[in-house]
C-alpha positions as CSV (number, residue, x, y, z in Angstrom):
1,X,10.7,-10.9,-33.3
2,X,9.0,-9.6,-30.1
3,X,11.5,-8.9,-27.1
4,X,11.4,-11.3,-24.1
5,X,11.0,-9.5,-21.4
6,X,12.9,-10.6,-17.9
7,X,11.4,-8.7,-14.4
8,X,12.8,-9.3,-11.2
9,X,11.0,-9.7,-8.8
10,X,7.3,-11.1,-8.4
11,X,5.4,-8.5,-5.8
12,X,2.4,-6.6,-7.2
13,X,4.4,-4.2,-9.1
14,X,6.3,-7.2,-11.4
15,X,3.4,-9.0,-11.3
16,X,1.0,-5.7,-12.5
17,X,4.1,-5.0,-15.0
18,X,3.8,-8.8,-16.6
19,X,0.2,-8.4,-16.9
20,X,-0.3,-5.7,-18.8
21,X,3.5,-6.8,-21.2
22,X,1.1,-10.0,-21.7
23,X,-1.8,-8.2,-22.7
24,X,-0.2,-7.0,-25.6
25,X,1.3,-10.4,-26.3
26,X,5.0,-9.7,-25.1
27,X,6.5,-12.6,-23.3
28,X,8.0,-12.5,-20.3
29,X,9.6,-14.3,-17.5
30,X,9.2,-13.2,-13.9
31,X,12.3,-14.5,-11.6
32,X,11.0,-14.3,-7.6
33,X,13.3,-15.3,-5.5
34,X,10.4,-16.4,-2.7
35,X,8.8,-19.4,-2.9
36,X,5.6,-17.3,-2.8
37,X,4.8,-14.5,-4.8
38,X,2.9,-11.1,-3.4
39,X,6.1,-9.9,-2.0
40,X,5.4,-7.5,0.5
41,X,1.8,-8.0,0.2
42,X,1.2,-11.6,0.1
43,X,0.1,-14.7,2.3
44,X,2.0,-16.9,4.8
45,X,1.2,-19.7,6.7
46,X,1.8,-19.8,10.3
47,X,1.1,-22.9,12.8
48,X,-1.6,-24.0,9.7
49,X,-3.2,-20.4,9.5
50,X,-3.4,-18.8,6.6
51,X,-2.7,-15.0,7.5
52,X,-1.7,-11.5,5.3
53,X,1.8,-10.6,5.6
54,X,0.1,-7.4,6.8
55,X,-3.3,-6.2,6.8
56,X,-3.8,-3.7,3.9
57,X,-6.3,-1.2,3.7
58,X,-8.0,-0.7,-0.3
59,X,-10.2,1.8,-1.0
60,X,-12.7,2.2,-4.8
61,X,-9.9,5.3,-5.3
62,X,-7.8,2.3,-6.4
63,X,-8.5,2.4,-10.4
64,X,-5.4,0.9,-11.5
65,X,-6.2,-2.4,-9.3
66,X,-9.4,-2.4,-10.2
67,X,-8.7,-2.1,-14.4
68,X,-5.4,-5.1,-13.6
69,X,-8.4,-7.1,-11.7
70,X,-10.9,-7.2,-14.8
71,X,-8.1,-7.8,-17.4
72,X,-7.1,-11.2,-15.0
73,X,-10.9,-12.1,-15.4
74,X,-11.3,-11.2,-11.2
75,X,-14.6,-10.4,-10.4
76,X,-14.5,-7.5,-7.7
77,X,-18.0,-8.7,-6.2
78,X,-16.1,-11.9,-5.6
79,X,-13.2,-10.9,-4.0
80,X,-14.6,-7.7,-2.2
81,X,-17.3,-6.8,-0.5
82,X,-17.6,-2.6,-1.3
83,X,-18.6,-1.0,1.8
84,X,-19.6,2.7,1.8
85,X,-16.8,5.0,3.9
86,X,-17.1,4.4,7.5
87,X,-15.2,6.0,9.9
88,X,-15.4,5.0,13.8
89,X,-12.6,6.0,16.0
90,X,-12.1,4.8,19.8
91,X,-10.6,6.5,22.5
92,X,-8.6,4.4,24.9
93,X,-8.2,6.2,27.6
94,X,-12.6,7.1,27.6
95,X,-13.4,3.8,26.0
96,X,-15.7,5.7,23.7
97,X,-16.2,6.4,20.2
98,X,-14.7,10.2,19.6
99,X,-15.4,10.7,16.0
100,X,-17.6,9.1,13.8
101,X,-18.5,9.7,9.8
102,X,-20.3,7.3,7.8
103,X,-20.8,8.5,4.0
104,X,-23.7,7.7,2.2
105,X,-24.4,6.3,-1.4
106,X,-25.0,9.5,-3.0
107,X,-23.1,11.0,-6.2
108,X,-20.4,13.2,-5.7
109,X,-19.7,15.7,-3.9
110,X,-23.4,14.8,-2.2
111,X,-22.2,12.0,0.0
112,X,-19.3,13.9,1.6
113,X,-22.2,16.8,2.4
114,X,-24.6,14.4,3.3
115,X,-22.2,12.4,5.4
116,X,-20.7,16.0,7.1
117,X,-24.6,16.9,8.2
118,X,-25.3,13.5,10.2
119,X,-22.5,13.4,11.3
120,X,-22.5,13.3,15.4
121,X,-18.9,14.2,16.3
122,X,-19.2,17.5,15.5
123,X,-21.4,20.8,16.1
124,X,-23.2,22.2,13.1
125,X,-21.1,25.1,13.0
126,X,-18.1,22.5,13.0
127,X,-19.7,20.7,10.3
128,X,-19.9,23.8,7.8
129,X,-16.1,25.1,8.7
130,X,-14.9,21.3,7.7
131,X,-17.0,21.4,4.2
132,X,-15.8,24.6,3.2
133,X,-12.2,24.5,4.9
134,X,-11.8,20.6,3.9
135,X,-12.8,21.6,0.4
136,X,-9.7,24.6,0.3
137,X,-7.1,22.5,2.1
138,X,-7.9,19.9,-1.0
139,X,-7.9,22.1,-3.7
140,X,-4.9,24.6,-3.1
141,X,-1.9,24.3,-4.7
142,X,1.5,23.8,-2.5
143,X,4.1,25.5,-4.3
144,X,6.6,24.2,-1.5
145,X,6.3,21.1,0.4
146,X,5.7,21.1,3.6
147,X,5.3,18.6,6.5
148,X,1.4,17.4,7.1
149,X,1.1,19.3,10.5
150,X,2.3,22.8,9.5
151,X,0.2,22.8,6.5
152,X,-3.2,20.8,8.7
153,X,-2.1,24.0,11.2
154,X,-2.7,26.2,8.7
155,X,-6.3,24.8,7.7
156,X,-8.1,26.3,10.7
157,X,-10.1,22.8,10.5
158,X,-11.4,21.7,13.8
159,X,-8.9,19.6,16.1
160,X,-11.6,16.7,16.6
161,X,-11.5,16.6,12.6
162,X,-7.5,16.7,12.2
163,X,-6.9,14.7,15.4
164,X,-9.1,12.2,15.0
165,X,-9.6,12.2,11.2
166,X,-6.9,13.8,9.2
167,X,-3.7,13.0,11.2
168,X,-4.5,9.0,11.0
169,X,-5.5,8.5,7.9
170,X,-2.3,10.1,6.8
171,X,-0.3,7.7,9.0
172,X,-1.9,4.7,7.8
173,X,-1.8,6.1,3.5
174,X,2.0,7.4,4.3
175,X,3.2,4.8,6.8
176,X,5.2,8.4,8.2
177,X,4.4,10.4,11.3
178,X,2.9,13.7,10.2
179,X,5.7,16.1,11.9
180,X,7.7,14.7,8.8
181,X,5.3,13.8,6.3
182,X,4.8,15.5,2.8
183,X,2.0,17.6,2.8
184,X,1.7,17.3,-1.1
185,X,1.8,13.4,-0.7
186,X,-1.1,13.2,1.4
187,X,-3.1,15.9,-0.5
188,X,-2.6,13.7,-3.8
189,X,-3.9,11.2,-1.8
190,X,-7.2,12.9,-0.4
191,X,-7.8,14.5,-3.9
192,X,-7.8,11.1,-6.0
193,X,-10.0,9.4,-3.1
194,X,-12.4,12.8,-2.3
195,X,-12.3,15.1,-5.4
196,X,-13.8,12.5,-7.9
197,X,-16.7,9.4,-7.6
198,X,-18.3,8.9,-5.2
199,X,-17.3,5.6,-5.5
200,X,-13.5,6.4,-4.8
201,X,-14.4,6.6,-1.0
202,X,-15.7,3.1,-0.9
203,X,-13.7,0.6,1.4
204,X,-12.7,-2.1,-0.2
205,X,-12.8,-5.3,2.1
206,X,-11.1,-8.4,0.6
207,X,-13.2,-12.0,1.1
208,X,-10.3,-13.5,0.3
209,X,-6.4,-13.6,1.6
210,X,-3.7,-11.3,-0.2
211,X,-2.3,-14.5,-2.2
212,X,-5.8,-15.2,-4.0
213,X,-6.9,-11.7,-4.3
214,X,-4.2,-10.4,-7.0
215,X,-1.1,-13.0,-6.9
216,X,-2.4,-16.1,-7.8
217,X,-4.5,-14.8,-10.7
218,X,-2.0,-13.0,-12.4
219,X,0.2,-16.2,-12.4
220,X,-2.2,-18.2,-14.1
221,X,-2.9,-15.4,-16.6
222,X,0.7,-14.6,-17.4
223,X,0.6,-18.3,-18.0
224,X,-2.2,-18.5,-20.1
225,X,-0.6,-15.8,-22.2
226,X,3.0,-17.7,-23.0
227,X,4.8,-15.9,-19.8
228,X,6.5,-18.1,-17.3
229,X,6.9,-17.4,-13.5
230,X,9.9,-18.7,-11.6
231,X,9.7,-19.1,-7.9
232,X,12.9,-19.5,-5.9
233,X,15.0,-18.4,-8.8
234,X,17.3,-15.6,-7.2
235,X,18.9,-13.5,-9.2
236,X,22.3,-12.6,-7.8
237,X,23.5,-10.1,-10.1
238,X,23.7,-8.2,-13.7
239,X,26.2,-8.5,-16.1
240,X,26.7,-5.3,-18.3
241,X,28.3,-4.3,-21.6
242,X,28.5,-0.4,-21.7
243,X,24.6,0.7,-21.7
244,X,23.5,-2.6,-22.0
245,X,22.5,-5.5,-19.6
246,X,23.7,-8.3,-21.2
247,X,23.0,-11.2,-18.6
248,X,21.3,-12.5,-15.0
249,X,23.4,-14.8,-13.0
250,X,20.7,-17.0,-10.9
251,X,22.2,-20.4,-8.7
252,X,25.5,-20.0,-10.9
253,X,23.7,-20.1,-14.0
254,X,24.0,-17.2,-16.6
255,X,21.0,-16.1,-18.8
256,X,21.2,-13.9,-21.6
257,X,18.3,-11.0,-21.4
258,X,16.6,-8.5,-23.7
259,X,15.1,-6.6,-22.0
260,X,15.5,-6.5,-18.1
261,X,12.5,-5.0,-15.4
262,X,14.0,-4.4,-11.9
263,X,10.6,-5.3,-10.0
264,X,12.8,-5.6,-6.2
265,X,12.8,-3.6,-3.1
266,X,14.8,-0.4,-3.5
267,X,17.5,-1.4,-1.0
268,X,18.2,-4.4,-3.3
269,X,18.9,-3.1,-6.1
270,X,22.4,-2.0,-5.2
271,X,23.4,-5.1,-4.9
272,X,22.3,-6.3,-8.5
273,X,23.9,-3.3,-10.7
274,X,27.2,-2.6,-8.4
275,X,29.1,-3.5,-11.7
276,X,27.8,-0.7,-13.9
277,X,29.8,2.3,-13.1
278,X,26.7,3.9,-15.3
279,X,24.1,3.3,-12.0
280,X,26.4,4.6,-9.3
281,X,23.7,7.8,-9.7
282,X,20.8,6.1,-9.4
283,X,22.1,3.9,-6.8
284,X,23.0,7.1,-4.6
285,X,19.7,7.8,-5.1
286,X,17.8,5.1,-3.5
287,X,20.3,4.6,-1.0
288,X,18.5,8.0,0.2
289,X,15.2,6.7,0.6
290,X,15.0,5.6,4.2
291,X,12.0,3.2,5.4
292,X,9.7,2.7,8.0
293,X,7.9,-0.8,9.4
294,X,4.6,-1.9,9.6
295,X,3.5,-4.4,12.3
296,X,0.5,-6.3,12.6
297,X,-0.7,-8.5,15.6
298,X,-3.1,-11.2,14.7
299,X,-5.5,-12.1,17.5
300,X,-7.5,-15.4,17.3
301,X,-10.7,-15.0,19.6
302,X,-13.5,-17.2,19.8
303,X,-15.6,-17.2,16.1
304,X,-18.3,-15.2,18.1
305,X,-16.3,-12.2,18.6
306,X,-17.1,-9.4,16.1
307,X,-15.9,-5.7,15.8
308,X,-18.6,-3.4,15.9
309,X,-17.5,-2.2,11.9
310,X,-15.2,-4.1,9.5
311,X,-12.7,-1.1,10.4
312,X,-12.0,1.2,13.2
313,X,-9.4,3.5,14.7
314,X,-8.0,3.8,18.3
315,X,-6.3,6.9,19.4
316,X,-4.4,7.0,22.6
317,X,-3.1,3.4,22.4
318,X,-0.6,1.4,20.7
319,X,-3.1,0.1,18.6
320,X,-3.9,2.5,15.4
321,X,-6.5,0.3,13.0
322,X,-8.5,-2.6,13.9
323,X,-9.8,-5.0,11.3
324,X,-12.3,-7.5,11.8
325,X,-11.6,-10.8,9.4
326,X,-14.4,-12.6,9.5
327,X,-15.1,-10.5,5.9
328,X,-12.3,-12.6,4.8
329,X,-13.5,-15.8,6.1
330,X,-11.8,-15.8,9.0
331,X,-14.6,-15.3,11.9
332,X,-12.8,-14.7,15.7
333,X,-10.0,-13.2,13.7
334,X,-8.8,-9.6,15.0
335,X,-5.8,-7.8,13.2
336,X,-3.8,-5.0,14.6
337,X,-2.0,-2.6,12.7
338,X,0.6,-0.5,13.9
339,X,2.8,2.2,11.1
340,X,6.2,3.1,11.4
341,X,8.4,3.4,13.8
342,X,7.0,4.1,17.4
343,X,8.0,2.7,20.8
344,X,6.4,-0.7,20.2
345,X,9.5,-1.6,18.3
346,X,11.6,-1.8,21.0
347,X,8.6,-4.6,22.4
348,X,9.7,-8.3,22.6
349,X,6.5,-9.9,20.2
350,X,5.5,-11.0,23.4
351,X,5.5,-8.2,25.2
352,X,3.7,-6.1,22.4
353,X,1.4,-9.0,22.2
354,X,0.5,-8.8,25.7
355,X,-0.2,-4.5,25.6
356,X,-2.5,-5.2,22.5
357,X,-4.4,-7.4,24.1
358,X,-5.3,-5.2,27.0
359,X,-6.2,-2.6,24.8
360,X,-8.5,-4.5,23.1
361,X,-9.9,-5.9,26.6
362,X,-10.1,-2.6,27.8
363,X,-12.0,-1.2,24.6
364,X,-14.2,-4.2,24.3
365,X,-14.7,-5.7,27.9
366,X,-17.2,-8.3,27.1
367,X,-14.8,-9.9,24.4
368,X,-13.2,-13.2,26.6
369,X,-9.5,-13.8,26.1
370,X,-7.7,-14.5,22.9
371,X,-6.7,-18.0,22.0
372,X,-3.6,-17.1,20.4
373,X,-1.9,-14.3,19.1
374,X,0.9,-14.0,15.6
375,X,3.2,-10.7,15.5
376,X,4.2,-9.8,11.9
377,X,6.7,-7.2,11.1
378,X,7.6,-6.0,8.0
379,X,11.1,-4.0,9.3
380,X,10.8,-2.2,5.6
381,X,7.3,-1.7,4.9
382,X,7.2,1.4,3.0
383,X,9.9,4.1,2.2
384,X,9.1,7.1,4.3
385,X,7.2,9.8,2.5
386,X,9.2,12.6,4.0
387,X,8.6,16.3,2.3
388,X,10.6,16.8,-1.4
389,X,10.4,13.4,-1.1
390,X,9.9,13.0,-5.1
391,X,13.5,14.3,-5.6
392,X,14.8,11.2,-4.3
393,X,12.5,8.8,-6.0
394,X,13.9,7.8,-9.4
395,X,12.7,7.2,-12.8
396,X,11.0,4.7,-15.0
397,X,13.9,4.7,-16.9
398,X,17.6,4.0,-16.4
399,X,20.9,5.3,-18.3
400,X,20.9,1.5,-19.0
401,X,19.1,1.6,-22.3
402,X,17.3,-2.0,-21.2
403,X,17.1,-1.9,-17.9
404,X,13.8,-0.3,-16.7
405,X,12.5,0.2,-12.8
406,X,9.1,-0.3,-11.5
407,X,7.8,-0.4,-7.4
408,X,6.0,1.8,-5.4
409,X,8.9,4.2,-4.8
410,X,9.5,5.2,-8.0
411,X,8.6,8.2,-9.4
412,X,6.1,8.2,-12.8
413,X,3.9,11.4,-13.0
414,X,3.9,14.0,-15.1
415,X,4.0,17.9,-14.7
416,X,6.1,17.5,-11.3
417,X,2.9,15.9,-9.6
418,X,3.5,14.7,-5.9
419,X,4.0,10.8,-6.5
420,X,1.9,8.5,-4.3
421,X,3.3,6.8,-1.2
422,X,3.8,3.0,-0.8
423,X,0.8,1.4,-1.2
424,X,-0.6,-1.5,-3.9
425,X,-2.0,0.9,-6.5
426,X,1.1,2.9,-6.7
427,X,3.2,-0.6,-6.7
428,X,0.1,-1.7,-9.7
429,X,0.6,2.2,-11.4
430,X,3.7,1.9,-11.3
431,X,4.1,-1.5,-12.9
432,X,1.5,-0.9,-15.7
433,X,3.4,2.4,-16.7
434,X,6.4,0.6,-16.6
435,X,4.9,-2.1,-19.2
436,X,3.6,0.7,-21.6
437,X,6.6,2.5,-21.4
438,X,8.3,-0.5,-23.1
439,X,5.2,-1.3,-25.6
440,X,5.9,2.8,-26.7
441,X,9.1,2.2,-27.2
442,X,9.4,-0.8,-28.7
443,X,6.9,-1.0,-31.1
């Protein structure tokens, strides 16, 4: 008889990790302890607006989504539109447009050297030391970790390129300030989005909110496939015997389990396994993963208002990304997004509210005033991606010999390969290897 499987926990990574256990016709039970599932990536209502926890940023580099989405019967054209790679950053302080890069639909590598020719921000002597130098920093090993600014220092790119390019985007993929960011982190990153399809560098803009896009379907396909989901089921702790988990205490009720998936935030997963002496490593472990917040200001304007791209960057300002939601159905909409910790913490949601909202009117003076405004902050967004930071990350597997860990922090490559930071394909990776993990070893 086939092993039920139990996973805590029903964010992308529990959810990618039931999907793929259901595939192969092992049933499971997800236990969230929300009323919603997404976890840190889902939808909430506020004042009867339907609104992303925070605004995420997806990208055609994300193959593990992608693959989850066509087994769940999702049809990308539906719940996407796929815009080619446009990059439009603002300056504050000039109120103009200081670097610009839009990349054609071309085959690889023709629509990064296509796109690096038109491009305006840059001389053509610029353009050929970023094509050649780009193409080096991408593709050179880095025996020792380093943080992102020594080793962007040691590129010899142009500053417009690592100010206005290179720093950001590693901000927003890392949710950590470069002076402490792992070089080898990010360059994983631009290697799986830059160093394959051209596709991989197509933004990926949902038409839909976070709850329909990947949370929703999964339930009614773990359904449809004999697994159950459980909203608002807890689980308060683990009962061990030796190696073994034995049971799950939920609202004073104990379950016996097979086979147990710990699908929860890092920081709580102290709190389940404090009773196996066995964990105390693994629990030291996390407990040396330290976090960082992401905050997003929603700004309902007038259904007229537009951004000039579905994306752009502001430098010199609170403000970091700019999304426009009409793509998701949601015209007037303007979201903010602001990574990791900065002095806009320390802002009352009013007050950080009201600085926003200058930016924008100073940025786009024409746009009248917003009608209302909705701070979100998620205090522990992503674990910081600091350098080395894969020593700290554990394992798949536990000494528990059925107890088994999956979320974006834990560490799954092979051949000591930099991990990827927090984001929904490593949450999605990171559940599907999870998942096969147990099919291998239990079949």
């Amino acid at each position: 008889m086939t092993k039920r499987v139990s996973i805590i926990g029903g964010g992308w990574a529990g959810l990618a990790a039931a999907v793929e256990l259901c595939n192969k016709n092992i049933p499971v039970t997800v236990y969230e302890s929300a009323r919603q599932l997404g976890g840190r990536a889902r939808s909430i209502n506020i004042d009867n607006t339907t609104l992303d926890n925070g605004q995420h940023l997806m990208i055609g580099a994300y193959q593990q989504m992608l693959s989850l989405f066509n087994t769940i019967s999702v049809d990308e054209k539906k719940v996407f539109h796929r815009i080619p790679q446009q990059l439009e950053i603002l300056d504050l302080i000039t109120r103009q447009s200081v670097f610009s890069l839009e990349l054609p639909k071309l085959p690889a590598p023709l629509h990064l050297l296509v796109g690096m020719l038109r491009c305006p921000s840059l001389n053509f002597i610029e353009k050929i030391t970023t094509l050649f130098r780009f193409n080096k920093l991408l593709n050179s090993e880095i025996k020792k970790d380093i943080n992102v600014d020594q080793w962007l220092e040691y590129s010899a790119l142009p500053e417009k390129y690592i100010n206005y390019v290179l720093k950001p985007l590693c901000l927003a993929a890392l949710t950590t300030h470069t002076s402490t960011a792992s070089a080898r982190v990010f360059q994983t990153v631009l290697q799986q989005t830059f160093n394959d399809s051209s596709k991989n560098t197509d933004l990926l803009i949902p038409k839909v909110c976070l709850g329909q896009l990947f949370p929703q379907a999964a339930k009614q396909y773990i359904e449809q496939h004999g697994g159950k989901i459980l909203t608002e089921h807890k689980v308060d702790q683990i009962t061990f015997s030796g190696d073994r988990a034995t049971s799950i205490l939920i609202n004073n009720e104990t379950i016996d389990i097979e086979h147990i998936i710990l699908a929860t935030p890092a920081h709580i997963i102290e709190k389940l396994v404090s009773s196996s002496p066995l964990l105390k490593n693994t629990c030291e472990q996390i407990d040396r993963l330290k976090y960082e917040p992401v905050t997003t200001i929603y700004f309902q304007y007038p259904q007229s208002v537009q951004l000039p791209a579905a994306m752009m960057g502001v430098v010199n300002a609170s403000s970091e990304w700019l999304f426009d939601r009409q793509y998701c159905n949601q015209p007037g909409l303007i979201a903010v997004v602001i990574s990791a910790n900065g002095a806009h913490m320390d802002l009352t949601n009013q007050a950080l509210s009201e600085l926003i909202a200058s930016e924008l009117q100073t940025l786009f003076p024409h746009w009248p005033k917003a009608i209302s405004s909705k701070v979100i902050r998620e205090k522990r967004a992503c674990f910081r991606c600091t350098t080395n930071i894969d020593k700290n990350r554990p394992g798949i597997s536990t000494v528990i010999k059925n107890l088994t860990l999956c979320g974006d922090y834990v560490y799954f490559e092979k051949n000591n390969a930099a991990g990827l930071p927090s984001t929904l394909e490593g949450s999605m990776r990171s559940g599907v290897k999870c998942a096969q993990k147990f099919i291998q070893e239990n079949n």
